[in-house]
C-alpha positions in Angstrom: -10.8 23.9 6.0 -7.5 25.0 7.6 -5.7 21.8 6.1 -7.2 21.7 2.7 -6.0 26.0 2.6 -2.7 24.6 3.7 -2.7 21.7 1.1 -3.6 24.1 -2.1 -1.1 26.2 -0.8 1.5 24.3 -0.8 1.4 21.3 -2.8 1.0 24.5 -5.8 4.6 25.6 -4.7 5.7 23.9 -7.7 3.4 25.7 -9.8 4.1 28.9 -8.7 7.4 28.6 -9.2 7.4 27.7 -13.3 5.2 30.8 -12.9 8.3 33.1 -12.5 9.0 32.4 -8.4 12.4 31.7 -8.0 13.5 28.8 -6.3 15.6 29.0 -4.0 18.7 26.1 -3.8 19.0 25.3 0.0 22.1 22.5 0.5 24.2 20.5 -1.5 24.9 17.1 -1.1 27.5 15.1 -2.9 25.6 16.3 -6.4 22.1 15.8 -4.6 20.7 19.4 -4.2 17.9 20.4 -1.8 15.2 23.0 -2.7 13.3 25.6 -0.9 10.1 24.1 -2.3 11.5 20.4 -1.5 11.1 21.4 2.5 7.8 22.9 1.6 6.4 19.9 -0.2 8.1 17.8 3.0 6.1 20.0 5.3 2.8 19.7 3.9 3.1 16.0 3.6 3.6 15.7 8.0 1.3 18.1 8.2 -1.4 15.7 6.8 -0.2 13.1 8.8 -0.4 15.3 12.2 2.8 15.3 12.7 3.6 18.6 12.6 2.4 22.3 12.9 4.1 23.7 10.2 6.5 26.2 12.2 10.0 27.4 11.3 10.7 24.8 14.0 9.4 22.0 11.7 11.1 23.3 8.5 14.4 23.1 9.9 13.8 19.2 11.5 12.4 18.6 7.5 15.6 19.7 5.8 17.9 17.3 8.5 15.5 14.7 7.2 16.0 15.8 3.4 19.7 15.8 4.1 19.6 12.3 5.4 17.7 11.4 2.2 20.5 13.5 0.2 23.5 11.4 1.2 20.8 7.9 1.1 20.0 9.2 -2.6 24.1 10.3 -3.3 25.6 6.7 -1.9 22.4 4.5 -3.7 23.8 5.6 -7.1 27.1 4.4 -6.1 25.6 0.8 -5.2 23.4 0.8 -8.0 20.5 1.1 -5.8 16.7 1.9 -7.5 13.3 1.1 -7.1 10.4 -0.1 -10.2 7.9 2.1 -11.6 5.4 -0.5 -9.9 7.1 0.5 -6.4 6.9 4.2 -7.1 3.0 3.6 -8.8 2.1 1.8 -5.3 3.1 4.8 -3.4 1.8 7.4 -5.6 -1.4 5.9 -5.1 -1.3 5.4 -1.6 -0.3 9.2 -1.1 -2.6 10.1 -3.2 -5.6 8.1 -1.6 -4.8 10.4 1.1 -5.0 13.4 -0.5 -8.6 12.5 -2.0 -9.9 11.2 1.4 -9.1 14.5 2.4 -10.4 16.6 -0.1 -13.5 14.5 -0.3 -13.3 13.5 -3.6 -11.1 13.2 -6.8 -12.8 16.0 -8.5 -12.5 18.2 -5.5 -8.6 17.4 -5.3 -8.6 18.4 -8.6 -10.3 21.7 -7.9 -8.4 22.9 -5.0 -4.9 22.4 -7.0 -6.0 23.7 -10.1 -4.7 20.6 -12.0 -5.8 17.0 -13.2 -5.0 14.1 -12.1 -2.5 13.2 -14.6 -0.7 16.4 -13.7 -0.9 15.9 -9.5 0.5 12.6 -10.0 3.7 13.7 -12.4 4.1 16.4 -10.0 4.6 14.2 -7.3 6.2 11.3 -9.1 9.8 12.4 -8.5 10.0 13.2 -4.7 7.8 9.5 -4.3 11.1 7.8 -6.2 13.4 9.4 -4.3 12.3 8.7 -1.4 11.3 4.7 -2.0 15.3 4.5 -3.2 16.6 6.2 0.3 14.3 4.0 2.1 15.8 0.8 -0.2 19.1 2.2 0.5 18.7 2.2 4.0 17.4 -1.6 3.9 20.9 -2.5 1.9 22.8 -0.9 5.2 20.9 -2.1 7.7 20.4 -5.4 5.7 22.5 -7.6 8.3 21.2 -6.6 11.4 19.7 -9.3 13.2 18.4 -10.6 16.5 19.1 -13.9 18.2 16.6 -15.1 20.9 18.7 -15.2 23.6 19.1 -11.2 22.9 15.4 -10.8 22.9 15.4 -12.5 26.6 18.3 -9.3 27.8 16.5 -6.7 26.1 13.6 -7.5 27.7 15.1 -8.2 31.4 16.5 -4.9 31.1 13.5 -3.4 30.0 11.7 -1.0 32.7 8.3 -3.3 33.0 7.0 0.2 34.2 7.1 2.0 31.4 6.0 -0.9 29.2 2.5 -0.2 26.6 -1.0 -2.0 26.7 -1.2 -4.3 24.0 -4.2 -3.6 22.3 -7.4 -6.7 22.1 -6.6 -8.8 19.2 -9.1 -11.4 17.7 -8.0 -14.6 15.6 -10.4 -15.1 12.8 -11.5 -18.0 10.8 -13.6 -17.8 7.3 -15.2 -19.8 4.6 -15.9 -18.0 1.7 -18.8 -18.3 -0.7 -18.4 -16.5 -4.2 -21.9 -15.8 -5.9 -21.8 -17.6 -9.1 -22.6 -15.4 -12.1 -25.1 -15.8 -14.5 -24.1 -16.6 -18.3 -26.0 -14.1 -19.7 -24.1 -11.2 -17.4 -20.7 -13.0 -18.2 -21.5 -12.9 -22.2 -23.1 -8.9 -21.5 -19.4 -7.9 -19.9 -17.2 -9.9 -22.9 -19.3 -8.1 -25.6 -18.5 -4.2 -23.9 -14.8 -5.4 -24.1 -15.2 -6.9 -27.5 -16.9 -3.3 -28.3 -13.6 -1.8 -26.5 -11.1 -4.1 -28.4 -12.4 -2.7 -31.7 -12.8 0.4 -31.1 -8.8 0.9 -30.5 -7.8 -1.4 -32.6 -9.9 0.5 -35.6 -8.3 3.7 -34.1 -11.4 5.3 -33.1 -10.0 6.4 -29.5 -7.0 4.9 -27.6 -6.9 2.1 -24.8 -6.1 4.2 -22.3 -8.8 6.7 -22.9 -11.0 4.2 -22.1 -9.6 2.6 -19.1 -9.9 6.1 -17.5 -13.5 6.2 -18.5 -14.7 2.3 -18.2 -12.3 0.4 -16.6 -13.3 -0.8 -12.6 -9.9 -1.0 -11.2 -9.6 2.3 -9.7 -5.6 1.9 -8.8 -5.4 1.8 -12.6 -7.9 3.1 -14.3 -6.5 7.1 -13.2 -3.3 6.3 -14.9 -5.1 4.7 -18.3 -4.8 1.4 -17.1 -0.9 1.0 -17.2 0.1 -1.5 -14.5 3.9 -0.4 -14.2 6.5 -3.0 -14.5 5.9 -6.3 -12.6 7.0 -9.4 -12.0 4.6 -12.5 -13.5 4.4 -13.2 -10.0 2.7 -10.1 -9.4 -0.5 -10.9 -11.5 -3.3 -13.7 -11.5 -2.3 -16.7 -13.6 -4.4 -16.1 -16.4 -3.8 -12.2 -16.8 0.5 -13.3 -16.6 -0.4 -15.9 -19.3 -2.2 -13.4 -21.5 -0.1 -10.3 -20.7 3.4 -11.9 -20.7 2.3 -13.5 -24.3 1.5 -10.1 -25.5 3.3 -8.7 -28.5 4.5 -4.9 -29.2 1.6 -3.2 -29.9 -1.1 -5.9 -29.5 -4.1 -6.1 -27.3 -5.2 -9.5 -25.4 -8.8 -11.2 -26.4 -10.7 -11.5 -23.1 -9.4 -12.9 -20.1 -11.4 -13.6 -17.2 -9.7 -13.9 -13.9 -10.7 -14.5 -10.0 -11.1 -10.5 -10.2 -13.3 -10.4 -13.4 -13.2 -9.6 -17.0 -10.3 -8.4 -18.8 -8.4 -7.3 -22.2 -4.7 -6.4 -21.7 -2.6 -3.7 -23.9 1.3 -4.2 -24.1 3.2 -1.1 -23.4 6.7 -2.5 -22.9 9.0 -5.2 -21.5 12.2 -5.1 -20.0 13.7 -8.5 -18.8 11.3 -10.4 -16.8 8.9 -7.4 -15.8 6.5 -6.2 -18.2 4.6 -3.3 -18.5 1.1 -3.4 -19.5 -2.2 -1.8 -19.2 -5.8 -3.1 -18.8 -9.4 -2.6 -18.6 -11.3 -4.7 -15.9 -15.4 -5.2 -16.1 -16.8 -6.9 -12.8 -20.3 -8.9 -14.0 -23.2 -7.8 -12.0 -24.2 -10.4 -9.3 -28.1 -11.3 -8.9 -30.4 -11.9 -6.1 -30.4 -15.6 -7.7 -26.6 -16.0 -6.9 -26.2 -14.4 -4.0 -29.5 -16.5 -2.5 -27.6 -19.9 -3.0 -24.2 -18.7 -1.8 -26.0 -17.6 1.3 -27.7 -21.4 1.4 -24.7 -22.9 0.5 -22.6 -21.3 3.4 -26.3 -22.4 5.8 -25.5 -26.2 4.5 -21.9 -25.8 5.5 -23.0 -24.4 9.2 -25.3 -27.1 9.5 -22.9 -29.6 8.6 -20.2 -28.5 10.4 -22.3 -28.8 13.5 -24.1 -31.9 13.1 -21.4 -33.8 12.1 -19.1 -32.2 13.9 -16.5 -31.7 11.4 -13.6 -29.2 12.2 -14.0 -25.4 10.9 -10.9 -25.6 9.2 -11.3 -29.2 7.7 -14.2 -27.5 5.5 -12.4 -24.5 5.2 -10.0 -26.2 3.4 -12.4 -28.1 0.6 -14.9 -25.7 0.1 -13.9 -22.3 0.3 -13.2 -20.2 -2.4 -10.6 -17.8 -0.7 -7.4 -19.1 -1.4 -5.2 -16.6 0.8 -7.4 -18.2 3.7 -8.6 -22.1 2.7 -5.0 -23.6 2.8 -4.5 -22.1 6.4 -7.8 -24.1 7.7 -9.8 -20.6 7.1 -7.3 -18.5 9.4 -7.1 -14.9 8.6 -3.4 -13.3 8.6 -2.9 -9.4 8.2 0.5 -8.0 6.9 2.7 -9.2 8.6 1.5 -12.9 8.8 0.4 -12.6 12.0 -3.1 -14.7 13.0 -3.4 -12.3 15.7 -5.3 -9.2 14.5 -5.9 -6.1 16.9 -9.7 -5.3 17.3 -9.0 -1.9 15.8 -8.1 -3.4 12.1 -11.5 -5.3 11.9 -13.8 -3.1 10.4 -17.3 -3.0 8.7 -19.5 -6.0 8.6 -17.0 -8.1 9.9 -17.0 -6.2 13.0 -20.4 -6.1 13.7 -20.1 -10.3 13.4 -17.1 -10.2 15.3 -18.4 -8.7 18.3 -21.3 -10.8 18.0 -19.5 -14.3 18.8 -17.5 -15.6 21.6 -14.6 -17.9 21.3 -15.6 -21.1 19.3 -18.8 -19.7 18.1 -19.5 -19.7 13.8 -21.3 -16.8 12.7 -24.7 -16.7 10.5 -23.8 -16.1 6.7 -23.2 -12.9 5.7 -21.8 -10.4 2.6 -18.9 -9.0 2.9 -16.4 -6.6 -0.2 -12.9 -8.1 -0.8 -11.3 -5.9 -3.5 -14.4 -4.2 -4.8 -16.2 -7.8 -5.0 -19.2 -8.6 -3.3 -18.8 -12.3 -1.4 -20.4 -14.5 1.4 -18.9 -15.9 4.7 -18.9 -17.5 7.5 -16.9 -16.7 10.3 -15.5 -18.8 13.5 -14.0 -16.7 16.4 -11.1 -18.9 17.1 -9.5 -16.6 19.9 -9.4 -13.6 21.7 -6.6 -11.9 23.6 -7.5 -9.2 25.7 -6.0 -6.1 26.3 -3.1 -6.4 28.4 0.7 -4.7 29.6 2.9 -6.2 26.9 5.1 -9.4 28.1 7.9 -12.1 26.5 5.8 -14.6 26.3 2.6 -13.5 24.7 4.3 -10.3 22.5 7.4 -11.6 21.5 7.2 -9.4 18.2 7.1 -6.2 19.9 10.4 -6.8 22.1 12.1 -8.5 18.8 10.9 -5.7 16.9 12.1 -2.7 19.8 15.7 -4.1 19.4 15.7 -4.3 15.9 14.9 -0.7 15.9 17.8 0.3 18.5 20.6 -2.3 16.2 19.3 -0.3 13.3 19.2 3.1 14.7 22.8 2.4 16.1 24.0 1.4 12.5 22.6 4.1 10.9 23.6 6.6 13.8 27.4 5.1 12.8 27.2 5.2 8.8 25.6 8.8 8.5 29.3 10.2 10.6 31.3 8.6 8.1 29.3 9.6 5.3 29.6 13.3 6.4 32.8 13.0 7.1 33.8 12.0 3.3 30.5 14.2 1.6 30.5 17.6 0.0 27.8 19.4 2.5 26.5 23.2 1.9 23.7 24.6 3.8 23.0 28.1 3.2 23.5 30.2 6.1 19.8 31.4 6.2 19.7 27.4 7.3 22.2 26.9 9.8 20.9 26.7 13.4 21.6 24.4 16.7 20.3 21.3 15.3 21.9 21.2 12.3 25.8 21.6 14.1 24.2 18.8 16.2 24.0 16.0 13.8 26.8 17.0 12.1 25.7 18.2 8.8 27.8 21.7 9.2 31.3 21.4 9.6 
């Protein structure tokens, strides 16, 4: 209860200000200024995180940071520096994810601010953009640091082993995936809704996007009435970039069914070779039919596997129907391409089968959700590293990664002096204080 007071509070700054509150102007920057209610916003935003307590304290660390992001914003416009609408939407929705896992639902959000959903997100919209082109500003500096191997080996024989970390257990995971095959009936049930849907806009009876925020099952979407933001073709499936990049002013795609299900595409706009469009995605129901042969396909596959004694990822390879997984012999790879996943980032049922196997052991079919879709797998536990005190030669990422950190901290360190030094800077007095003086930004 004490965070969601705090949240309503003051994530509704901005509110209260159109509402005759004067807003106070903080710093200048270049022609960046810095609001009263831009430290608030900055505050509430830690605070969620745990970061912070939400002291005077805090506010003043927040406006060094808003400075920083001032002089980022003030010297990207210089370089031409900016960030898509599909950058800013990602963002947006991972913030506000947050904010609804918090609140316990959208409609609870909703209540506490006293606003839709349309008006939370254009609320937040601007402070997002900013902030994703000071953090693409910050790549462009930093941009050339790099580390050679043989600077890896110093940093690390310099390193005080004492004070090193435990590296957390990590699994390495191989799958076969089984995707239930649909029945025709349910496929030709889903195309006649968004045949119903096609008309309807088309006749003008209600608008696309009025019923993507009503029908359509991509949730990421669906809140914003289906608009995607500009993309790359890259971005999509191959048949939605077909459809979508086809796509006329004003025109609306027939069906198109992808890996991810059914849907008919809108054009909004192009610019170049990133289109904006929106969409309304149906998933087709799966029965106990086809979810009874994907689970005795996946038994044929353990059995033959082990009788014939056919490599995991030979199979993996032929008969699954993951494709982020079949052409690495089944091998699971988180963010950052890495095979080697720490026990606390496998979750739900694959957890539970996980912690079932030891190393070289295939699991027993089972269902698992991969972006909203229900699918069957096997699993083979590859490897497992256990817990341990980081070292060179099994965590080479986390030393490489260390210095990189320093190189970039060192750059930065050196770029924000000679940006002050050349910069406009005003900080209202009210402001000024030990830290401040400290890092420069009064003179």
């Amino acid at each position: 209860m004490k965070y969601i007071l705090f949240l309503f509070m003051a994530l509704t700054t901005g509110a209260a200000a159109q509402q005759g509150v004067v807003d106070k102007i903080v710093a200048v920057v270049g022609d960046e200024i810095v609001l009263k209610s831009d430290i608030e916003k900055s505050l509430v935003d830690l605070f969620r995180q745990g970061v912070i307590e939400g002291n005077d304290d805090d506010r003043k660390m927040i406006l060094a940071q808003i400075l920083l992001q001032k002089l980022l914003l003030a010297q990207a416009k210089v370089d031409s520096v900016f960030v898509t609408d599909e950058q800013v939407d990602r963002a947006l929705d991972a913030r506000i994810n947050d904010y609804t896992r918090e609140a316990g639902s959208k409609e609870r959000l909703e209540a506490i601010m006293g606003k839709s959903m349309p008006e939370i997100r254009n609320e937040m919209r601007e402070r997002i953009r900013e902030s994703a082109i000071a953090s693409e500003m910050q790549q462009k500096i930093t941009a050339h640091v790099k580390s050679t191997p043989s600077e890896v080996r110093f940093f690390y024989q310099k390193t005080n082993k004492d004070s090193l970390p435990d590296a957390p257990a990590k699994y390495e995971i191989q799958q076969i995936v089984v995707k239930p095959g649909i029945d025709d009936a349910e496929k030709e049930k889903i195309r006649n809704r968004l045949r119903e849907f096609r008309e309807q806009v088309l006749s003008g009876e209600t608008t696309f996007s009025r019923l993507a925020i009503f029908y359509s099952e991509d949730e990421g979407s669906a809140v914003k009435g289906g608009e995607l933001g500009y993309s790359p073709k890259s971005r999509f499936a191959p048949e939605f970039a077909d459809a979508a990049f086809s796509l006329k002013a004003g025109r609306i795609s027939k069906i198109v069914e992808t890996e991810f299900g059914f849907h008919i595409i809108q054009y909004v706009d192009r610019q170049g070779e990133m289109i904006n469009v929106r969409h309304i995605l149906l998933r087709p129901k799966i029965d106990d039919k086809g979810r009874q042969e994907a689970i005795e396909k996946l038994d044929s596959i353990v059995y033959y596997i082990k009788e014939k004694n056919i490599p995991f990822e030979h199979v993996a390879e032929q008969l699954s129907d993951d494709k982020n997984t079949r052409n690495n012999g089944g091998l699971i790879l988180n963010e950052n391409s890495d095979s080697r996943i720490p026990r606390e980032q496998v979750r739900g049922e694959m957890a539970r089968q996980v912690n079932r196997l030891s190393v070289g052991e295939i699991s027993a079919p089972f269902m698992d959700m991969n972006n909203g879709q229900e699918e069957y797998k096997i699993i083979k536990l590859k490897a497992f590293h256990p817990e341990h005190t980081v070292d060179l030669e099994n965590d080479w990422s986390y030393f490489e990664s260390r210095l990189q950190q320093e190189k970039i901290h060192a750059v930065m360190t050196t770029w924000i002096k000679e940006r002050q030094a050349s910069t406009y800077i005003h900080i209202d007095e009210e402001y000024h204080d030990e830290l401040l003086r400290q890092e420069g930004w009064i003179k």
